[in-house]
PQR file of N, CA, C, O and H, with PARSE charges and radii, in Angstrom:
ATOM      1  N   UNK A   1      22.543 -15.227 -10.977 -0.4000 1.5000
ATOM      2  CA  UNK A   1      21.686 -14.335 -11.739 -0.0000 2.0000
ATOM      3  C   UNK A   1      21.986 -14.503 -13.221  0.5500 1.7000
ATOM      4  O   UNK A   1      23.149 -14.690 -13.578 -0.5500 1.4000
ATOM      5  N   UNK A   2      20.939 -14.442 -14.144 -0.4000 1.5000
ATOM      6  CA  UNK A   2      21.086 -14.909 -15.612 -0.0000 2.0000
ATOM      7  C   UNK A   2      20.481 -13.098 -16.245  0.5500 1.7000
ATOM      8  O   UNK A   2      19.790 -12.237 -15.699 -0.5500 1.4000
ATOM      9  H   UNK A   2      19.994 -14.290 -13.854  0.4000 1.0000
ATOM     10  N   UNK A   3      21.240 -13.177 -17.759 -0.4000 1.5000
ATOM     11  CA  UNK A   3      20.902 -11.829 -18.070 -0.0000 2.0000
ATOM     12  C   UNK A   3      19.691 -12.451 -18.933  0.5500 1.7000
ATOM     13  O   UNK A   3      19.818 -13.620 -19.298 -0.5500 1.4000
ATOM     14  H   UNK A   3      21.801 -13.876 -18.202  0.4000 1.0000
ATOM     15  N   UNK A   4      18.467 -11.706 -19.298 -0.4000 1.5000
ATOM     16  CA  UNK A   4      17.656 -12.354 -20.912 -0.0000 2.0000
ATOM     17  C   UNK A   4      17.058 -10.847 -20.913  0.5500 1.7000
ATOM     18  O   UNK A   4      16.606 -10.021 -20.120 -0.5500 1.4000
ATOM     19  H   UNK A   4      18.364 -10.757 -19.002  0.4000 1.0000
ATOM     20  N   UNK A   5      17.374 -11.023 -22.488 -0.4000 1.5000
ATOM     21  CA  UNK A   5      17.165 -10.164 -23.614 -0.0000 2.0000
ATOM     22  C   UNK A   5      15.747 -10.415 -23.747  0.5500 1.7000
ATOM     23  O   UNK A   5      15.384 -11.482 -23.252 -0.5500 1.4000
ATOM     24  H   UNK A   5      17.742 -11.694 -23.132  0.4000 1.0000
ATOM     25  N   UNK A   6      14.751  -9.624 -24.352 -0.4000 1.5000
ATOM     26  CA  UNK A   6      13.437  -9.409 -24.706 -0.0000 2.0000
ATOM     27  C   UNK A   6      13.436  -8.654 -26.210  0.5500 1.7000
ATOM     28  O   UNK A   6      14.268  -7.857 -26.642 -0.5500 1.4000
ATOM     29  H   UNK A   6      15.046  -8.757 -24.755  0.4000 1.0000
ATOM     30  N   UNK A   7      12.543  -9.035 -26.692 -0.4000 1.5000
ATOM     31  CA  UNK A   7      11.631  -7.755 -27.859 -0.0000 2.0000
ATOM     32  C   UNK A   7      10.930  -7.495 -27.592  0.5500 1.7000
ATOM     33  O   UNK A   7      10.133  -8.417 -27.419 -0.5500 1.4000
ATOM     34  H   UNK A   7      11.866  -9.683 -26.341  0.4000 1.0000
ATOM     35  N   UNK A   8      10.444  -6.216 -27.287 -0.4000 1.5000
ATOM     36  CA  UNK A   8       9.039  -5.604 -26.724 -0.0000 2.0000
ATOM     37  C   UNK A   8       8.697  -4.676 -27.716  0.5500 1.7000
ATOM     38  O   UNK A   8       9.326  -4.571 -28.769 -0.5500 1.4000
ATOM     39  H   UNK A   8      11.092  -5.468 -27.427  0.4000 1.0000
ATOM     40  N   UNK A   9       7.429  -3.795 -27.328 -0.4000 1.5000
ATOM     41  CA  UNK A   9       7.072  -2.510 -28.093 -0.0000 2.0000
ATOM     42  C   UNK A   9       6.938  -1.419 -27.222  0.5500 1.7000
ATOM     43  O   UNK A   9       6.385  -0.343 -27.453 -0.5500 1.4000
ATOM     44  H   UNK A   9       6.918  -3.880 -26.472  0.4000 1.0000
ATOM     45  N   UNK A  10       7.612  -1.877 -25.986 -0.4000 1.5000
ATOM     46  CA  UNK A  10       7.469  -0.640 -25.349 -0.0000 2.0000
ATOM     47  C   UNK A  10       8.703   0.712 -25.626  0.5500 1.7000
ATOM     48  O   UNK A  10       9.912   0.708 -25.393 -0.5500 1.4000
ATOM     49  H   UNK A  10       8.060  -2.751 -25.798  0.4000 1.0000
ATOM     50  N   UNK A  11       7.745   1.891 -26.258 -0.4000 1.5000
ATOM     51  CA  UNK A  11       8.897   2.365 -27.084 -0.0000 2.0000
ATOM     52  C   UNK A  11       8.369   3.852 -26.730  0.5500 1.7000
ATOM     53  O   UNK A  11       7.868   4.419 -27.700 -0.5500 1.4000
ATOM     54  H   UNK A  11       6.763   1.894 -26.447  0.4000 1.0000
ATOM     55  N   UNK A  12       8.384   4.548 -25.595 -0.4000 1.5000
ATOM     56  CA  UNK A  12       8.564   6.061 -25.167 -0.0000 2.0000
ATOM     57  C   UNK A  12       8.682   5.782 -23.340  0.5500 1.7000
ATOM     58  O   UNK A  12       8.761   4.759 -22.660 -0.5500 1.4000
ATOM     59  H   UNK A  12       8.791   4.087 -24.807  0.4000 1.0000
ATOM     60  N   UNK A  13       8.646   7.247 -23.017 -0.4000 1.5000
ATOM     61  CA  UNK A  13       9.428   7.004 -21.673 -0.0000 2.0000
ATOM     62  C   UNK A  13       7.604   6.795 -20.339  0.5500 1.7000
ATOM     63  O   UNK A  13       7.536   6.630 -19.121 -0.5500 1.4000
ATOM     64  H   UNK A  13       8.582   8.078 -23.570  0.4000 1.0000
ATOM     65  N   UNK A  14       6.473   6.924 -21.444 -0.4000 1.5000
ATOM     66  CA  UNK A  14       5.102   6.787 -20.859 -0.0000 2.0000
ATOM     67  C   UNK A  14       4.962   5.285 -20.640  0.5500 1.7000
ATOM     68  O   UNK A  14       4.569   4.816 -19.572 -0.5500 1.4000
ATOM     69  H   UNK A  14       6.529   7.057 -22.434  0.4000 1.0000
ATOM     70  N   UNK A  15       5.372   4.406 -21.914 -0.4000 1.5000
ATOM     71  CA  UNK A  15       5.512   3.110 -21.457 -0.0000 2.0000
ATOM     72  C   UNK A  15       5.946   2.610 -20.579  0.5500 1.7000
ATOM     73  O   UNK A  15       5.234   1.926 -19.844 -0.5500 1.4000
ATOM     74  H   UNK A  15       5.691   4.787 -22.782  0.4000 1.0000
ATOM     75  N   UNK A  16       7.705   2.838 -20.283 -0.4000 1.5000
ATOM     76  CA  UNK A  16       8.076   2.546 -19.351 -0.0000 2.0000
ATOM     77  C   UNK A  16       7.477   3.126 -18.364  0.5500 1.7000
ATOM     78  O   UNK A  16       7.386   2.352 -17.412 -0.5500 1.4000
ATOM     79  H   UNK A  16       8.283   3.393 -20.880  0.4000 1.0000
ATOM     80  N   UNK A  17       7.002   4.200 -18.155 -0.4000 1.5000
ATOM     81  CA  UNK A  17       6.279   4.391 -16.739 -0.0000 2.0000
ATOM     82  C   UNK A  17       5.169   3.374 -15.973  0.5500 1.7000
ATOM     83  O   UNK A  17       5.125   2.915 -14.831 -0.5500 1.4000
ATOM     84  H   UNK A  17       7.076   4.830 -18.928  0.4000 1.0000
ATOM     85  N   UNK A  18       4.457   3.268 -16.934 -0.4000 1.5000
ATOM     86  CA  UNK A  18       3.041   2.282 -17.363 -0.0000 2.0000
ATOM     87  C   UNK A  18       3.480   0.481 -17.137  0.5500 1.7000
ATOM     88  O   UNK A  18       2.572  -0.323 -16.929 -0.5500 1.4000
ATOM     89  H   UNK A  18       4.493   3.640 -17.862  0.4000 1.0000
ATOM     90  N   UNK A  19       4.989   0.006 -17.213 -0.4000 1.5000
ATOM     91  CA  UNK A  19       5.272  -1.159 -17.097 -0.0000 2.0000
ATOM     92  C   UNK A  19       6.285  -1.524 -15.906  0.5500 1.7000
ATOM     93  O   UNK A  19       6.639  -2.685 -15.697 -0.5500 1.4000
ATOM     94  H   UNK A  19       5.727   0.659 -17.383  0.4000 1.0000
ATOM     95  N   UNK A  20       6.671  -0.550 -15.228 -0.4000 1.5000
ATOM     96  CA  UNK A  20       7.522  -0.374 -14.443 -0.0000 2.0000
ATOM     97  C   UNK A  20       6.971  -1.276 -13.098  0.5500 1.7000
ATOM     98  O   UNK A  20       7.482  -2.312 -12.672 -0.5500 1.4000
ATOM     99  H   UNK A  20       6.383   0.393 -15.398  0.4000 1.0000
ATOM    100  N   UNK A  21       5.507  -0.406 -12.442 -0.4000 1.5000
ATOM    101  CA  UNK A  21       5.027  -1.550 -11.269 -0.0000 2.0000
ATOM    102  C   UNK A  21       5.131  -3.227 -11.410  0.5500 1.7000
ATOM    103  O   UNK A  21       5.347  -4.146 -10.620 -0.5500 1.4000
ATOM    104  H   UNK A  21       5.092   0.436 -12.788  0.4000 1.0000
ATOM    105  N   UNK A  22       4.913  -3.139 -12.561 -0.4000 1.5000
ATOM    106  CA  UNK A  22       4.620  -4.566 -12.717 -0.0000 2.0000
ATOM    107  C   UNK A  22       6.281  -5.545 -13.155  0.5500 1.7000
ATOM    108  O   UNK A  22       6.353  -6.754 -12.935 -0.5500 1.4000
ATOM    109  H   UNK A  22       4.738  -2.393 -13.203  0.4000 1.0000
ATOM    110  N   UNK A  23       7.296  -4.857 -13.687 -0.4000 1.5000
ATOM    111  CA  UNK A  23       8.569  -5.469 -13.930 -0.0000 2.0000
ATOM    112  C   UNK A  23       8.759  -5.120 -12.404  0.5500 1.7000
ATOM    113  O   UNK A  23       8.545  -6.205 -11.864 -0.5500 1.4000
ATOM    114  H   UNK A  23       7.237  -3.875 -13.866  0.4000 1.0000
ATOM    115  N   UNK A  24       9.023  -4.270 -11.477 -0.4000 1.5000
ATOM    116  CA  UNK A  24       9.979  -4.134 -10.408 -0.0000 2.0000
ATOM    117  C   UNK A  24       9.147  -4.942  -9.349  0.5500 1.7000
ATOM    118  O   UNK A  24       9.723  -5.110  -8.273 -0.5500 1.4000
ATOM    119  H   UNK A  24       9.197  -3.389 -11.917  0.4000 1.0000
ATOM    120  N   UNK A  25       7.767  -5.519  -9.490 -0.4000 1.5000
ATOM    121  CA  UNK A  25       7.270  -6.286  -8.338 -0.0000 2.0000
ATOM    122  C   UNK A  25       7.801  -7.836  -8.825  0.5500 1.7000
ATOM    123  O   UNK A  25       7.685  -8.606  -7.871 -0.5500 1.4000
ATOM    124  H   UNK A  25       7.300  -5.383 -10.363  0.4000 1.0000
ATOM    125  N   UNK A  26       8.333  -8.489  -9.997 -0.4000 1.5000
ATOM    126  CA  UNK A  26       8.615  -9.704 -10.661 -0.0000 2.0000
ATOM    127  C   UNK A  26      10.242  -9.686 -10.290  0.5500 1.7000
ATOM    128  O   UNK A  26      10.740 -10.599  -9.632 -0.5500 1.4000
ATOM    129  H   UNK A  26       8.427  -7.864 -10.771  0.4000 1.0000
ATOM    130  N   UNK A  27      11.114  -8.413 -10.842 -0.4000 1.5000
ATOM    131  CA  UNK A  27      12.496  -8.442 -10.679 -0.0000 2.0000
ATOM    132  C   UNK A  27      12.691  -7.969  -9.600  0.5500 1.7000
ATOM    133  O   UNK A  27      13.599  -8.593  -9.051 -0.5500 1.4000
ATOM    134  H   UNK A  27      10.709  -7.671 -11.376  0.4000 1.0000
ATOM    135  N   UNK A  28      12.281  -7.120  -8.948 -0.4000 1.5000
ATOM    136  CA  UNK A  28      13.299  -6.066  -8.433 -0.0000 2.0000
ATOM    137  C   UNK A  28      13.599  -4.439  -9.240  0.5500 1.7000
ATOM    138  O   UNK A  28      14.172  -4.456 -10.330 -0.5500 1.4000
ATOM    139  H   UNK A  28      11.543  -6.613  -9.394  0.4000 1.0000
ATOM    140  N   UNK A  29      13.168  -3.071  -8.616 -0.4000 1.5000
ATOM    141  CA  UNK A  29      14.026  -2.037  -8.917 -0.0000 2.0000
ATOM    142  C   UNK A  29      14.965  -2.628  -9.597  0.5500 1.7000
ATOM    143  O   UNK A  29      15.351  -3.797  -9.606 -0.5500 1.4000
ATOM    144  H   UNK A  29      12.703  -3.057  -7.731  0.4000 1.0000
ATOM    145  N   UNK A  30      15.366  -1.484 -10.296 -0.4000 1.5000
ATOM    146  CA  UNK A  30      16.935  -1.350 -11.040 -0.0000 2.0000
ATOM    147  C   UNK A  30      17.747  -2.808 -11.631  0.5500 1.7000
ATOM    148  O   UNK A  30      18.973  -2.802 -11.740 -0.5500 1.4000
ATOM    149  H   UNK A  30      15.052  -0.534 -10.288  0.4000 1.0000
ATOM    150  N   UNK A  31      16.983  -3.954 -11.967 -0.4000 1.5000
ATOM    151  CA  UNK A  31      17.359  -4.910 -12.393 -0.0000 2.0000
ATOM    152  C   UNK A  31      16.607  -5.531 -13.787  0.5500 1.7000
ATOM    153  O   UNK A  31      16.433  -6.683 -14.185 -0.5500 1.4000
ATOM    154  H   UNK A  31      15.987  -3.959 -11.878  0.4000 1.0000
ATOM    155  N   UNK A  32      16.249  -4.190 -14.330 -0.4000 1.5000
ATOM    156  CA  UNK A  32      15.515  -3.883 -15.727 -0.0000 2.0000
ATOM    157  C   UNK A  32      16.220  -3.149 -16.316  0.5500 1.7000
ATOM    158  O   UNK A  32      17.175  -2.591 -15.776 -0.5500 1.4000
ATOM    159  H   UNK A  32      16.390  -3.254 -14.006  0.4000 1.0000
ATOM    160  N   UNK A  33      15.813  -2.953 -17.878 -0.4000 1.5000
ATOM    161  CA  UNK A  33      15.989  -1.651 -18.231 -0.0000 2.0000
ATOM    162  C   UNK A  33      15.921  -1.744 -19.981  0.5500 1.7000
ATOM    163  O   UNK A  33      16.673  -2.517 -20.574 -0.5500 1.4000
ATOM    164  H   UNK A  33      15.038  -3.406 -18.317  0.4000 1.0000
ATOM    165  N   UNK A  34      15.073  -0.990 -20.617 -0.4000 1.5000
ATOM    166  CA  UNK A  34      14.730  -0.991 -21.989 -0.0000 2.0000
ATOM    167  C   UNK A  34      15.364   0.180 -22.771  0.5500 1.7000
ATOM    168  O   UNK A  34      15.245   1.379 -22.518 -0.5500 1.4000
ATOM    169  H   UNK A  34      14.462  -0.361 -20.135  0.4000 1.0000
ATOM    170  N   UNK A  35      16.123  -0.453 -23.861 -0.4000 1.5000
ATOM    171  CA  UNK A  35      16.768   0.198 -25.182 -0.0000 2.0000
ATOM    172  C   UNK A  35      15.707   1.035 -25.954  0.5500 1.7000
ATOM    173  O   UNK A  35      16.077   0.990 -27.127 -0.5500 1.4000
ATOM    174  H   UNK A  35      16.220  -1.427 -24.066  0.4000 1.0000
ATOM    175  N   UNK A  36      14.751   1.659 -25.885 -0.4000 1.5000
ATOM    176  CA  UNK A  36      14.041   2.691 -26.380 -0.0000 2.0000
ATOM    177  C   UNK A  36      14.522   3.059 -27.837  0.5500 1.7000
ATOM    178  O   UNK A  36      13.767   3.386 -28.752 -0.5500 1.4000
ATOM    179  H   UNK A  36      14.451   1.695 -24.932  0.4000 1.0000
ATOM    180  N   UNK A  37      15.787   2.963 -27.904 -0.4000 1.5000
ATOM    181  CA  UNK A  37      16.759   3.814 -28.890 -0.0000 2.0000
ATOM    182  C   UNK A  37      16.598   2.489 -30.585  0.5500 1.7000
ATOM    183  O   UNK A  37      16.329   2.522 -31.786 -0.5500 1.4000
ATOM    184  H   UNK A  37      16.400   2.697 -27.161  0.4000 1.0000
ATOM    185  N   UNK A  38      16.880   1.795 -29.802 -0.4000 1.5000
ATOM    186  CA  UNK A  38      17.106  -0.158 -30.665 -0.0000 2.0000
ATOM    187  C   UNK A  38      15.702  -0.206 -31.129  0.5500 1.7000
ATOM    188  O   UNK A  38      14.821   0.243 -30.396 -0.5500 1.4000
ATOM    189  H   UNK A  38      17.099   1.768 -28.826  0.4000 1.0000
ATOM    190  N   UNK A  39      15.383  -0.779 -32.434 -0.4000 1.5000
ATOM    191  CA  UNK A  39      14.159  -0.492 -32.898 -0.0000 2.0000
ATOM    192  C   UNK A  39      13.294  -1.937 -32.526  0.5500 1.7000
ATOM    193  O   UNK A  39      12.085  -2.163 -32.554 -0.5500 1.4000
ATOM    194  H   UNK A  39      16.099  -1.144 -33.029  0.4000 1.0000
ATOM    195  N   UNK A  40      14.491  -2.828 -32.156 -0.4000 1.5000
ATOM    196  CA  UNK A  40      13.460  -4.226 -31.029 -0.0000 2.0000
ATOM    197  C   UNK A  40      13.067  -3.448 -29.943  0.5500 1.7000
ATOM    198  O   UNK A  40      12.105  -4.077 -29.503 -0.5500 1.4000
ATOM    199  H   UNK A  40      15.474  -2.644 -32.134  0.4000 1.0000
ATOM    200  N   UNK A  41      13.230  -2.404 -29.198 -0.4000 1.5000
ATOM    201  CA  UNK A  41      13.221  -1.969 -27.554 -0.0000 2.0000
ATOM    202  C   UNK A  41      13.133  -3.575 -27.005  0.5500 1.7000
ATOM    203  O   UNK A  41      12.312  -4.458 -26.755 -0.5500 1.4000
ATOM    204  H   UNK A  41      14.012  -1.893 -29.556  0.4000 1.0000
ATOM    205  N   UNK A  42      14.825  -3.248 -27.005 -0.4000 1.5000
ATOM    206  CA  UNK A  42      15.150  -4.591 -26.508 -0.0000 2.0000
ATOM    207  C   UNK A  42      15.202  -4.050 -24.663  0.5500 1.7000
ATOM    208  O   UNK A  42      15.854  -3.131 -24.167 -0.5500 1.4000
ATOM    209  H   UNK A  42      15.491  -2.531 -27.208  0.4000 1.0000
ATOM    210  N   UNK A  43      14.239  -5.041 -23.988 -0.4000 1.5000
ATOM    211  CA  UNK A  43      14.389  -5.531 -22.686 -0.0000 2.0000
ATOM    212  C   UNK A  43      15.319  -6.112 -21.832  0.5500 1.7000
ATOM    213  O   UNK A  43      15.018  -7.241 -21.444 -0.5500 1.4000
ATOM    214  H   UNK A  43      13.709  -5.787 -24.391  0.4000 1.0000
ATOM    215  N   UNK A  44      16.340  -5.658 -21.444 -0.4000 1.5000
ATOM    216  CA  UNK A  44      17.457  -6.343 -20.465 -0.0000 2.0000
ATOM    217  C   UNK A  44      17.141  -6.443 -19.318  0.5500 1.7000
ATOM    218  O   UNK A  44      16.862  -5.473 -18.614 -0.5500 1.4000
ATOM    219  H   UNK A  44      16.584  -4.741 -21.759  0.4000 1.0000
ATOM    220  N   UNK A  45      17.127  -8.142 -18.775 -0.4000 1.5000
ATOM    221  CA  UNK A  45      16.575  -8.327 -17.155 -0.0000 2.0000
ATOM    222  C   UNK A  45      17.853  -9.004 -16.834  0.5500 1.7000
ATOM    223  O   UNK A  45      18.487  -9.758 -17.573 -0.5500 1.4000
ATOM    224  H   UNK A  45      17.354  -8.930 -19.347  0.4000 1.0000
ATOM    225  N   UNK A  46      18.195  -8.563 -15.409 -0.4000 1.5000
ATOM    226  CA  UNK A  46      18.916  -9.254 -14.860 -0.0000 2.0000
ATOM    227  C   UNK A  46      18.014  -9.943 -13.262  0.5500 1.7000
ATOM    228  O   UNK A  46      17.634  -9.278 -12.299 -0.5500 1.4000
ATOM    229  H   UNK A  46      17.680  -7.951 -14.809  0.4000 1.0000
ATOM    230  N   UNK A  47      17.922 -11.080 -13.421 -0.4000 1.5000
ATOM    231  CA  UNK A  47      17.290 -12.054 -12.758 -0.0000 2.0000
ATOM    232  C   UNK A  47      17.302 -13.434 -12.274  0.5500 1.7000
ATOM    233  O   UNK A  47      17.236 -14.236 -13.205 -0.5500 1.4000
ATOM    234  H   UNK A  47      18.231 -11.620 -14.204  0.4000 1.0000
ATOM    235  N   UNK A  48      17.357 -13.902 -11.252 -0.4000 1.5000
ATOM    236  CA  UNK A  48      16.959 -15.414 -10.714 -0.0000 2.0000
ATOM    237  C   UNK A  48      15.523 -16.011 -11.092  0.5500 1.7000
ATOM    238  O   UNK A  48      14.921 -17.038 -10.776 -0.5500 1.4000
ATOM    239  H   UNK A  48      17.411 -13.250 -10.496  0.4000 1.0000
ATOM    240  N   UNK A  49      15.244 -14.920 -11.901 -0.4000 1.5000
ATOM    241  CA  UNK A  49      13.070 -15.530 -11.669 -0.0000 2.0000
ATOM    242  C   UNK A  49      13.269 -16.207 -13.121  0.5500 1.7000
ATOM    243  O   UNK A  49      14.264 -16.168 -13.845 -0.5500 1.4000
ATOM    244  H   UNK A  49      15.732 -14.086 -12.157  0.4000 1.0000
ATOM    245  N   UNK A  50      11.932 -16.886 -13.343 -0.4000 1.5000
ATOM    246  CA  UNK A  50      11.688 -17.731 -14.221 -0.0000 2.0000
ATOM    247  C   UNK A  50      11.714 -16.802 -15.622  0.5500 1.7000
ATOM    248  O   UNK A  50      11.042 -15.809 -15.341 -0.5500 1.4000
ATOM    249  H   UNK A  50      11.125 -16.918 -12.755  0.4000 1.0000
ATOM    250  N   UNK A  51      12.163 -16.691 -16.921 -0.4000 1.5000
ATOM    251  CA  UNK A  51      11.887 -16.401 -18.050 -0.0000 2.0000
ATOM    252  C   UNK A  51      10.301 -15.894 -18.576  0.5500 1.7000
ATOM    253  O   UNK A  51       9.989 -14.839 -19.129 -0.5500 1.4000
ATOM    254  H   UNK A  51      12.709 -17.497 -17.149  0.4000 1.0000
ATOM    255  N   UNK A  52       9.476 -17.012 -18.199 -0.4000 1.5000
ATOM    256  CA  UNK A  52       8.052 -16.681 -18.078 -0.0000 2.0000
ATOM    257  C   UNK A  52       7.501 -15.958 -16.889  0.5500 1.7000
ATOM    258  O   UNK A  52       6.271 -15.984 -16.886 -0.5500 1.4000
ATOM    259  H   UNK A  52       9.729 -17.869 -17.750  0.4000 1.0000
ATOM    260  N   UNK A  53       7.913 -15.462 -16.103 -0.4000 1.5000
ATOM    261  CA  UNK A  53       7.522 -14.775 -14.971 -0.0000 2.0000
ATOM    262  C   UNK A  53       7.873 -13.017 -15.490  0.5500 1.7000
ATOM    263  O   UNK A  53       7.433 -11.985 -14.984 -0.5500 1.4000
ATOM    264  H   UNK A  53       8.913 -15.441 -16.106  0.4000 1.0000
ATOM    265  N   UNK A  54       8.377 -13.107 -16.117 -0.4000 1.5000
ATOM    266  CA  UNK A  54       9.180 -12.083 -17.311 -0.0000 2.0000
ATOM    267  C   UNK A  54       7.936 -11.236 -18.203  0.5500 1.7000
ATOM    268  O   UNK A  54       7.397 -10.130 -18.198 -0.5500 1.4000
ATOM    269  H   UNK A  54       8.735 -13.946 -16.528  0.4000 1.0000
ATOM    270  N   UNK A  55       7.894 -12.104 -18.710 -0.4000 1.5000
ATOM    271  CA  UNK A  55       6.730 -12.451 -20.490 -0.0000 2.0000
ATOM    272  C   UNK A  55       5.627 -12.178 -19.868  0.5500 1.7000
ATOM    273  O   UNK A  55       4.879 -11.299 -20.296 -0.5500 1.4000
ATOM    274  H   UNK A  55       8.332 -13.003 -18.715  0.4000 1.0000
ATOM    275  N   UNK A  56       5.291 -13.034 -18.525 -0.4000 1.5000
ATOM    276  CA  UNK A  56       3.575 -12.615 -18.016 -0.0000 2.0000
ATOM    277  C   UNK A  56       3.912 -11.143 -17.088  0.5500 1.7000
ATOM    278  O   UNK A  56       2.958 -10.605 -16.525 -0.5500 1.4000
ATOM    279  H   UNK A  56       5.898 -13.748 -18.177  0.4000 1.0000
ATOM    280  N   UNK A  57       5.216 -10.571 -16.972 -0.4000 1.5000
ATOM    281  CA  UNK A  57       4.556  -8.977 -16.097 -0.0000 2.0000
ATOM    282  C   UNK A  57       4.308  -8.363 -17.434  0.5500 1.7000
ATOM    283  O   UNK A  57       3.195  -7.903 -17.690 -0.5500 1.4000
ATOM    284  H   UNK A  57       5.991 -11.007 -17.429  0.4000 1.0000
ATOM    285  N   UNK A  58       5.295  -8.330 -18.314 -0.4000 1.5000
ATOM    286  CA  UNK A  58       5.324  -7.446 -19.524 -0.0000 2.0000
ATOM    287  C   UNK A  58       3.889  -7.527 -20.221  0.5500 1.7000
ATOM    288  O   UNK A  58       3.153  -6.619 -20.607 -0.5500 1.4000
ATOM    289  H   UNK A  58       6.199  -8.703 -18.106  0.4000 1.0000
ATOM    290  N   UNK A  59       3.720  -9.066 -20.257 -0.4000 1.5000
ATOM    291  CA  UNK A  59       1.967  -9.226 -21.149 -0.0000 2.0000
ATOM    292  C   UNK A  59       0.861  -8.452 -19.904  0.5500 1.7000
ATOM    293  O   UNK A  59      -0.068  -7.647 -19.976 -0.5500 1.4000
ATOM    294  H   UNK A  59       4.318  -9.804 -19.943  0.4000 1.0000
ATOM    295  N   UNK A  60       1.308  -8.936 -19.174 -0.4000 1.5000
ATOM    296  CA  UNK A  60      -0.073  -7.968 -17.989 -0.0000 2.0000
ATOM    297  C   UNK A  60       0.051  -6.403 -18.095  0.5500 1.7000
ATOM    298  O   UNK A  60      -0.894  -5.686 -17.766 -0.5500 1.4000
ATOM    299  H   UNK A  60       2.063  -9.590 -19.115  0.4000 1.0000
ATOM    300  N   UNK A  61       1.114  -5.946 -18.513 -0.4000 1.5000
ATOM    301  CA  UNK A  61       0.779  -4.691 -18.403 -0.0000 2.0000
ATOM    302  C   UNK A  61       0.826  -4.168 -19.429  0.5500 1.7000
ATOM    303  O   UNK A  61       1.343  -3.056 -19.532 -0.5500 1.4000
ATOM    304  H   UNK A  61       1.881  -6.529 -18.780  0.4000 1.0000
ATOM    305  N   UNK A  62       0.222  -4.916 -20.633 -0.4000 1.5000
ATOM    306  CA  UNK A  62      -0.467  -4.772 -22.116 -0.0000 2.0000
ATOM    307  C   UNK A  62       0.734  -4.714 -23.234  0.5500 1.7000
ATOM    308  O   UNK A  62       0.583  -4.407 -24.416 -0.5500 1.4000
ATOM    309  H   UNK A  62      -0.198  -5.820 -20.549  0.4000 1.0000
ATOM    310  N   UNK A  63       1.673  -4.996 -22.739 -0.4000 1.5000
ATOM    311  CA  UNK A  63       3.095  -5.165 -23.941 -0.0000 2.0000
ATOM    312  C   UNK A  63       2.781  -6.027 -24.839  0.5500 1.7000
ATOM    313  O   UNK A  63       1.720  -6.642 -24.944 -0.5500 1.4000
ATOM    314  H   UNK A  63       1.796  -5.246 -21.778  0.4000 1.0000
ATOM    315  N   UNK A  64       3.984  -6.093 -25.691 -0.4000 1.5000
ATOM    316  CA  UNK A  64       3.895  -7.604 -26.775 -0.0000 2.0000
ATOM    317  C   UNK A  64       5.264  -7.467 -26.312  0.5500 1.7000
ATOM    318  O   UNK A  64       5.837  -6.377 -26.322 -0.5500 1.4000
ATOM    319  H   UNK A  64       4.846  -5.593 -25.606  0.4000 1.0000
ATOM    320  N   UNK A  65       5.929  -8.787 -25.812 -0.4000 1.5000
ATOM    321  CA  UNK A  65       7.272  -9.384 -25.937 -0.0000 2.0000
ATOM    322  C   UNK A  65       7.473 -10.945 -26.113  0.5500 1.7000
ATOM    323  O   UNK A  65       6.805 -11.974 -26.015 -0.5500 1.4000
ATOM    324  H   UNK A  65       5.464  -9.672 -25.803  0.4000 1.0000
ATOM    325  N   UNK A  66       9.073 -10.458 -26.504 -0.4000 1.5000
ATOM    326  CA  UNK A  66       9.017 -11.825 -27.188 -0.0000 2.0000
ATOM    327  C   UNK A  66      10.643 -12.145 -27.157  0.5500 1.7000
ATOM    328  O   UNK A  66      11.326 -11.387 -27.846 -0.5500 1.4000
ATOM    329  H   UNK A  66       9.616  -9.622 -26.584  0.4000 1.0000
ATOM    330  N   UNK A  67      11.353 -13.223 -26.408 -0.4000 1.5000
ATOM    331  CA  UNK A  67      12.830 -13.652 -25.948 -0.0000 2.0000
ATOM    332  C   UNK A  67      13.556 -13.671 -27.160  0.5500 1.7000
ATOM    333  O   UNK A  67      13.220 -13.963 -28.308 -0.5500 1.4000
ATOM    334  H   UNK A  67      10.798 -13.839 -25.849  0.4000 1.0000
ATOM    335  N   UNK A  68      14.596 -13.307 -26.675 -0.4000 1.5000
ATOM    336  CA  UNK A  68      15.858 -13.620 -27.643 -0.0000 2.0000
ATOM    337  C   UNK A  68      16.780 -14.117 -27.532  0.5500 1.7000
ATOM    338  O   UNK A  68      17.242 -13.967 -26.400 -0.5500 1.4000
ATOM    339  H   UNK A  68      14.870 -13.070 -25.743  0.4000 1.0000
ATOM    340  N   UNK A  69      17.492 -14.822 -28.315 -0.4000 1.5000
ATOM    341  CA  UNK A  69      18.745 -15.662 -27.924 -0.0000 2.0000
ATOM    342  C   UNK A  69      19.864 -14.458 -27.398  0.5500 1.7000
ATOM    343  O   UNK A  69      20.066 -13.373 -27.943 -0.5500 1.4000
ATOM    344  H   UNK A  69      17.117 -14.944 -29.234  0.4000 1.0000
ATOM    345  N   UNK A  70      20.318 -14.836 -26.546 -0.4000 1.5000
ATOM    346  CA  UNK A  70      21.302 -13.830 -25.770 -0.0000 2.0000
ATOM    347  C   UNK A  70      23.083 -14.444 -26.803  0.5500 1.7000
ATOM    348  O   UNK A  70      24.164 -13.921 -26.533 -0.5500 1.4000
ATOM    349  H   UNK A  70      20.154 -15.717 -26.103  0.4000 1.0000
TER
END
């Protein structure tokens, strides 16, 4: 399992509600989880899936993100 960091804009607890189906059908439950607080709302995945498998749940469920060097 690899950790990757994100920049997103998902930034209240409605977002995360709103992006949640779509990260936990790509990762897995509880193998997410967004810094709200961090003014990147930085995205922490812990995952085997592809990087871009990542980028397209977050873009499908109307985000902007964008990787970061870990």
């Amino acid at each position: 399992m690899s950790e990757l960091k994100f920049k997103t804009n998902i930034n209240c607890d409605s977002c995360i509600k709103s992006v949640k189906p779509f990260l936990d059908e790509v990762v897995g439950e509880d193998n997410w989880k967004v810094d709200t607080s961090d003014e990147k709302k930085i995205l922490t995945v812990t995952t085997t899936e592809d990087e871009d498998d990542v980028v397209e749940a977050v873009t499908d469920a109307g985000f902007k993100i964008q990787k970061l060097d870990n």
